[in-house]
DRENDO-1510 file (C-alpha; in Angstrom, 1 decimal, always signed):
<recs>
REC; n; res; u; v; w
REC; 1; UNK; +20.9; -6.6; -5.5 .
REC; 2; UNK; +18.6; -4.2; -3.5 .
REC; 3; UNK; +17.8; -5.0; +0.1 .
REC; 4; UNK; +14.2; -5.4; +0.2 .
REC; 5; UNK; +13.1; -7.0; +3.6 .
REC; 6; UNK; +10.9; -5.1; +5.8 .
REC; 7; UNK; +12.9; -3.2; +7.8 .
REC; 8; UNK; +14.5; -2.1; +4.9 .
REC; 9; UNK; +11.8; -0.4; +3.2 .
REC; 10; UNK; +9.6; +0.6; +6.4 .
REC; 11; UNK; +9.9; +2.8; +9.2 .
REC; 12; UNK; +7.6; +0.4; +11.4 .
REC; 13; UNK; +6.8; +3.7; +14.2 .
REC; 14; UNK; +4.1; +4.7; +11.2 .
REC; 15; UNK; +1.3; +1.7; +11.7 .
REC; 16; UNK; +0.1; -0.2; +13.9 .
REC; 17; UNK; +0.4; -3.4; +12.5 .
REC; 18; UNK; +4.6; -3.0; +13.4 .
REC; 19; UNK; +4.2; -6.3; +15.5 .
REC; 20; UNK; +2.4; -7.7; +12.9 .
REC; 21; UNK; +4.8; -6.9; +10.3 .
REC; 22; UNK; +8.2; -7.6; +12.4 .
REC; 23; UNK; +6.8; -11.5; +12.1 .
REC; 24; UNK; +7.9; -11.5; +8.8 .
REC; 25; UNK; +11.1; -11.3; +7.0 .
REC; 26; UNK; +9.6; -10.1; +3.1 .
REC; 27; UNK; +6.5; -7.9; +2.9 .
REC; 28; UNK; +4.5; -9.6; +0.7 .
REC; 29; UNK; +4.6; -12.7; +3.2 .
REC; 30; UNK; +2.5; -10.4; +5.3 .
REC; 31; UNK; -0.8; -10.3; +3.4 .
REC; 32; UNK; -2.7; -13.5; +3.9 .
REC; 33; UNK; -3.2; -12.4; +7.4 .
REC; 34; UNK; -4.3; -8.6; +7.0 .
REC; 35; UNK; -7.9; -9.2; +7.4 .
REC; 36; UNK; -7.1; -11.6; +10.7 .
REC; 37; UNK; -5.1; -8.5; +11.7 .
REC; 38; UNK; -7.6; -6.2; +11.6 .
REC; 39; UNK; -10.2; -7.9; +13.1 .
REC; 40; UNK; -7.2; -8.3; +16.1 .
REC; 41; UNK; -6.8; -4.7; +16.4 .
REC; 42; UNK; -10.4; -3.7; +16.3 .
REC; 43; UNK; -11.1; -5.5; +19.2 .
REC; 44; UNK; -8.5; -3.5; +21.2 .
REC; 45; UNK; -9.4; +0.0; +20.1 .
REC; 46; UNK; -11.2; +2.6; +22.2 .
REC; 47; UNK; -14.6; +3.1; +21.5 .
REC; 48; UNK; -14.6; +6.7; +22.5 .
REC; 49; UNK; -12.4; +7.6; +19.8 .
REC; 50; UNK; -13.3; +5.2; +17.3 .
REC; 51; UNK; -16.7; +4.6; +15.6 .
REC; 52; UNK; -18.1; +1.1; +14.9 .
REC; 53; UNK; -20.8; +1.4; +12.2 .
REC; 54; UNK; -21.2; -2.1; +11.7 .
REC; 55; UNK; -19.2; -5.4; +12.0 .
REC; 56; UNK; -15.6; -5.1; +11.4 .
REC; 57; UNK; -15.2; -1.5; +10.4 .
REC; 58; UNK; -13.7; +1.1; +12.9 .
REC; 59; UNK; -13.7; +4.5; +11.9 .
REC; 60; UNK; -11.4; +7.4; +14.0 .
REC; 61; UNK; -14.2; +10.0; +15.2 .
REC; 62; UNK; -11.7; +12.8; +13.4 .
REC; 63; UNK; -12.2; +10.9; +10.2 .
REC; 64; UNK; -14.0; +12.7; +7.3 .
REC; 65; UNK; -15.8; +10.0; +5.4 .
REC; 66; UNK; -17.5; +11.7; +2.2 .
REC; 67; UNK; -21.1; +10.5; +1.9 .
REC; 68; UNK; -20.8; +9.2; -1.4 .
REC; 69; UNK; -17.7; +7.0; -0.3 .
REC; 70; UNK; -18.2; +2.7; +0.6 .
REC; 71; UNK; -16.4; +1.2; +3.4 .
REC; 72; UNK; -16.4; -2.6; +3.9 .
REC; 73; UNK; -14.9; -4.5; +6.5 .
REC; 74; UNK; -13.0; -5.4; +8.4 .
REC; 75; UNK; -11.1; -1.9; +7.8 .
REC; 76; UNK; -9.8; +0.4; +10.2 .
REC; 77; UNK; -9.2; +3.7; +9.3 .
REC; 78; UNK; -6.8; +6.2; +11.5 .
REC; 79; UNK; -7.0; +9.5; +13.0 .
REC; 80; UNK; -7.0; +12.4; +10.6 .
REC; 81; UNK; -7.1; +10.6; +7.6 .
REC; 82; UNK; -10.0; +11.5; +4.5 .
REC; 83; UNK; -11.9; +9.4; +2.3 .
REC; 84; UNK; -13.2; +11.0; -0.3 .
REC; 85; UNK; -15.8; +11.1; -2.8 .
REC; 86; UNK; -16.8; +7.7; -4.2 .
REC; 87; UNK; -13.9; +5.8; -3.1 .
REC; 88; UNK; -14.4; +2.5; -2.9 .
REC; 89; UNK; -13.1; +0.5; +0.5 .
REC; 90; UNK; -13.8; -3.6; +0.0 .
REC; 91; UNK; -11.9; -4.7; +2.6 .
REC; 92; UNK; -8.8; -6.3; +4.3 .
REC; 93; UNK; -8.0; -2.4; +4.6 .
REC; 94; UNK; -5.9; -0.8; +7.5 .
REC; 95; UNK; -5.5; +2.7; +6.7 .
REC; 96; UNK; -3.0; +5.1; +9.0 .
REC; 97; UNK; -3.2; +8.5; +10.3 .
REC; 98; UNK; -3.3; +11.6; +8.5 .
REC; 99; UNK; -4.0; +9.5; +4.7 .
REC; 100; UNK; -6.0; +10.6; +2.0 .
REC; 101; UNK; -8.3; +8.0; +0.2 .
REC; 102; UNK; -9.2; +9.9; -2.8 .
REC; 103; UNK; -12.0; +10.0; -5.4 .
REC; 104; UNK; -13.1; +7.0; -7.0 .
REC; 105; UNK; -9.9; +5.2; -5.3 .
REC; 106; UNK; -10.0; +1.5; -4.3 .
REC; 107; UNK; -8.6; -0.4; -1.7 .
REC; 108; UNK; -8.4; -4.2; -1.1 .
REC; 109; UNK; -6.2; -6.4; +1.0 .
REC; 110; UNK; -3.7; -3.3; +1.7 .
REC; 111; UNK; -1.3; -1.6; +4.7 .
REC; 112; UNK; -1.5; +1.7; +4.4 .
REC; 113; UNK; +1.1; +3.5; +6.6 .
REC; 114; UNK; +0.5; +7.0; +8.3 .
REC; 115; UNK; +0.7; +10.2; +5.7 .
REC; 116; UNK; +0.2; +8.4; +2.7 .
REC; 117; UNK; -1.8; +9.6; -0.2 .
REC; 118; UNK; -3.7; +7.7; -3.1 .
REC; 119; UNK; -6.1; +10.9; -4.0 .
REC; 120; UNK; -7.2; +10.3; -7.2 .
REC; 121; UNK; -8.5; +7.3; -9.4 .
REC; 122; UNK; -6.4; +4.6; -8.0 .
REC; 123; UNK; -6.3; +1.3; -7.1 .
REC; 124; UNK; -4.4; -0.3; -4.3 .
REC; 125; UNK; -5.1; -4.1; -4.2 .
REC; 126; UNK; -2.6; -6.7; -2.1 .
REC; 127; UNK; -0.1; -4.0; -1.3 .
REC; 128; UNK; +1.7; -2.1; +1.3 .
REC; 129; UNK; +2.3; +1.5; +1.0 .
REC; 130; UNK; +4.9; +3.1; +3.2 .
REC; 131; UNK; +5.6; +5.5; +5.6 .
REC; 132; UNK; +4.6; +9.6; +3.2 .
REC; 133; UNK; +4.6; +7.3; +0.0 .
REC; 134; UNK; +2.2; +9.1; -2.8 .
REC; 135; UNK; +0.7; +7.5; -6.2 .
REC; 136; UNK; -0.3; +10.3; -8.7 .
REC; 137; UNK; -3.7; +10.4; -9.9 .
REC; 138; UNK; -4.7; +7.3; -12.0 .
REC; 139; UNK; -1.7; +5.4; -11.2 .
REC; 140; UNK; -2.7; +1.6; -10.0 .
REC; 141; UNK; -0.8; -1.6; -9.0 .
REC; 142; UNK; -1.4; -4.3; -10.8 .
REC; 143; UNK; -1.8; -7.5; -8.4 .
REC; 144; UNK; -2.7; -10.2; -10.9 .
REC; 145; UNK; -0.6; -12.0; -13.6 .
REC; 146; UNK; -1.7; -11.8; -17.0 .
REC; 147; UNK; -1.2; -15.7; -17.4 .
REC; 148; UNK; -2.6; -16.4; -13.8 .
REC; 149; UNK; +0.9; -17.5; -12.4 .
REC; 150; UNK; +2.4; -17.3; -9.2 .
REC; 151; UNK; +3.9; -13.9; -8.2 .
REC; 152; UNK; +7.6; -13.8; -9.1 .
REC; 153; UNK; +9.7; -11.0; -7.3 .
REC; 154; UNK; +12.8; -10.1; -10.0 .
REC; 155; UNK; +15.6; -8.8; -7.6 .
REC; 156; UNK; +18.3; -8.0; -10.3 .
REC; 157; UNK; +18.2; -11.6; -11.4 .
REC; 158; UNK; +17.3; -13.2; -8.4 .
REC; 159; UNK; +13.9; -14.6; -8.7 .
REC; 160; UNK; +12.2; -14.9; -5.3 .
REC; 161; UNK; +8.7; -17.4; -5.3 .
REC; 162; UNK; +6.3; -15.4; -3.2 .
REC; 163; UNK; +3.7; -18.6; -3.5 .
REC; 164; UNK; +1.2; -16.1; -3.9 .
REC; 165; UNK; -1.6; -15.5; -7.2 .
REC; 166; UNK; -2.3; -11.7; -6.1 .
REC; 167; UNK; +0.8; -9.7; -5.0 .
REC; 168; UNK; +0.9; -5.9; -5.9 .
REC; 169; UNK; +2.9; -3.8; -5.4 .
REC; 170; UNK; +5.4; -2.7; -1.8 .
REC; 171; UNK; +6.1; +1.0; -1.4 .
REC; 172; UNK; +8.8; +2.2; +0.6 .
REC; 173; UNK; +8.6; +5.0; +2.7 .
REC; 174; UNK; +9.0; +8.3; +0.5 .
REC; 175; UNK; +7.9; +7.1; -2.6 .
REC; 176; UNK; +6.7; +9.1; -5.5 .
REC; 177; UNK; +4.6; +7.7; -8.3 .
REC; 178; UNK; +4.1; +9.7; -11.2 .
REC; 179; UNK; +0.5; +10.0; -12.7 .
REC; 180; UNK; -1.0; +7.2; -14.7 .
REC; 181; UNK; +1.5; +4.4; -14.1 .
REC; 182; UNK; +1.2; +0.7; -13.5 .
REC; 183; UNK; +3.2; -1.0; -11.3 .
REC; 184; UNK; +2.9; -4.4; -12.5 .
REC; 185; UNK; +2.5; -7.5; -9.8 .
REC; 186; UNK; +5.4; -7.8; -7.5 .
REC; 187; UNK; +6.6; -4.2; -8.0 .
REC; 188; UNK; +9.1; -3.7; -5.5 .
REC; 189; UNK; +9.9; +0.2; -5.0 .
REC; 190; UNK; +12.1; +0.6; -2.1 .
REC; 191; UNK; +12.7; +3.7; +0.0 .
REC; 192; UNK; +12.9; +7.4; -1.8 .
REC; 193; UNK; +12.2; +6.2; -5.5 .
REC; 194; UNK; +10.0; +8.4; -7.8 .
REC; 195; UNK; +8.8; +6.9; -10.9 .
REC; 196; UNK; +7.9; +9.2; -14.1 .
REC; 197; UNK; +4.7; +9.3; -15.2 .
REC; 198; UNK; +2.9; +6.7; -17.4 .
REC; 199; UNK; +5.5; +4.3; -16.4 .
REC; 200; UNK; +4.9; +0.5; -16.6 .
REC; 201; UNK; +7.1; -1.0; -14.0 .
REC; 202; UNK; +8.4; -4.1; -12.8 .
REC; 203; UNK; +10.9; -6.0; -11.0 .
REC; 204; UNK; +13.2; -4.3; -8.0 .
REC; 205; UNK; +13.5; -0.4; -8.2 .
REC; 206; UNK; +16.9; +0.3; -5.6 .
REC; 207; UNK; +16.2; +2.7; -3.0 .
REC; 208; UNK; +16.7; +6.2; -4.0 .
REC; 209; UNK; +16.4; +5.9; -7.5 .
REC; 210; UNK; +14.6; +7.4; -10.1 .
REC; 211; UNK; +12.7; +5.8; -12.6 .
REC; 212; UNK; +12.4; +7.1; -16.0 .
REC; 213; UNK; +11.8; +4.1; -18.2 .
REC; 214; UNK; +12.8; -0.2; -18.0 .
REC; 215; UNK; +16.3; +1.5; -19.4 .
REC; 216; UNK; +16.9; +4.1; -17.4 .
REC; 217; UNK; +16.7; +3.8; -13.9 .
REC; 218; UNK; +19.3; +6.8; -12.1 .
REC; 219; UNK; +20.6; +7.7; -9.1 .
REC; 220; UNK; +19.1; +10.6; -7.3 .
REC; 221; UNK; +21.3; +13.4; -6.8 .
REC; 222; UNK; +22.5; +13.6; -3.4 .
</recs>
């Protein structure tokens, strides 16, 4: 069964919500309380380097914020990171250093860790992206059941209750996601896994795996 507690899948010296998160023993039991978090944070940050265009929403002064693009808070958004044309910001979003929030992207209800990148067409909703982890254009997570259930994790026939309608998808650091792929809700992909494109994945994927299909999950090549 892969190990896939926090500290297992995340470096925490990449965010600053590491306190936050070392409250918890799964990730997922960290998202009711993003928005809370963010509104915690915001209060504490330096104005000099962090604009404040309106009520919950801090921007880092070496952010490039496209014009076309809609932030809504409470989000705060790191040093050196970009957010591009038309991406789409609703909220509940704390976004690291150095990321890139692509065109026509959308974010709800996330951590984003430093150096990630979601660049193109994609949508991050009740999720937690780790430390240099990258979703290919038009890949999304999927954060709702199709029969409106509770979230289910499937750890290699464990079946862990998360309590939770929306869960998407938890990214380990390193992780590759190949263009056009859903990972379905409670997607677990723990550190160094790619996933081939046009996948549709669910359940636990080990860490340093490689996903090709539901049948063929290998070992990366040491």
């Amino acid at each position: 069964m892969a190990d896939i507690k926090i500290t297992d899948l995340f470096d925490l010296e990449h965010t600053v919500a590491a306190d936050y998160l070392k409250g918890f023993t799964y990730p997922w039991e960290a998202l009711a309380g993003i928005s809370d978090l963010i509104l915690e944070i915001g209060k504490t940050l330096d104005l000099s380097e962090y604009d404040h265009p309106e009520d919950d929403v801090w921007i880092h002064k070496s952010v490039t914020v496209f014009p076309t693009a809609y932030i809504h808070g409470p989000c705060i958004i790191g040093e050196g990171t970009e957010v591009r044309q038309c991406a789409f910001v609703r909220g509940s979003a704390l976004v690291g250093r150095n990321c890139v929030v692509g065109n026509s992207t959308e974010l709800k209800n996330v951590i984003i860790f430093d150096n990630v990148q979601v660049p193109h067409y994609n949508y991050v909703g009740d999720s937690i992206l780790g430390y240099k982890s990258h979703m290919g254009a038009g890949s999304i997570t999927s954060n709702v059941k199709s029969d409106k259930q509770l979230v289910v994790i499937n750890n290699e026939g464990d079946h862990i209750e998360t309590g939770r309608k929306k869960v998407g998808a938890m990214l380990g650091d390193y992780v590759e996601v190949g263009c056009n792929s859903v990972l379905n809700p409670g997607t677990i992909l723990c550190r160094e896994v790619s996933v081939y494109p046009t996948s549709c994945v669910r359940g636990v994927v080990p860490e340093a795996h490689i996903y090709k299909n539901k049948d063929e999950i290998i070992c990366r090549k040491k």
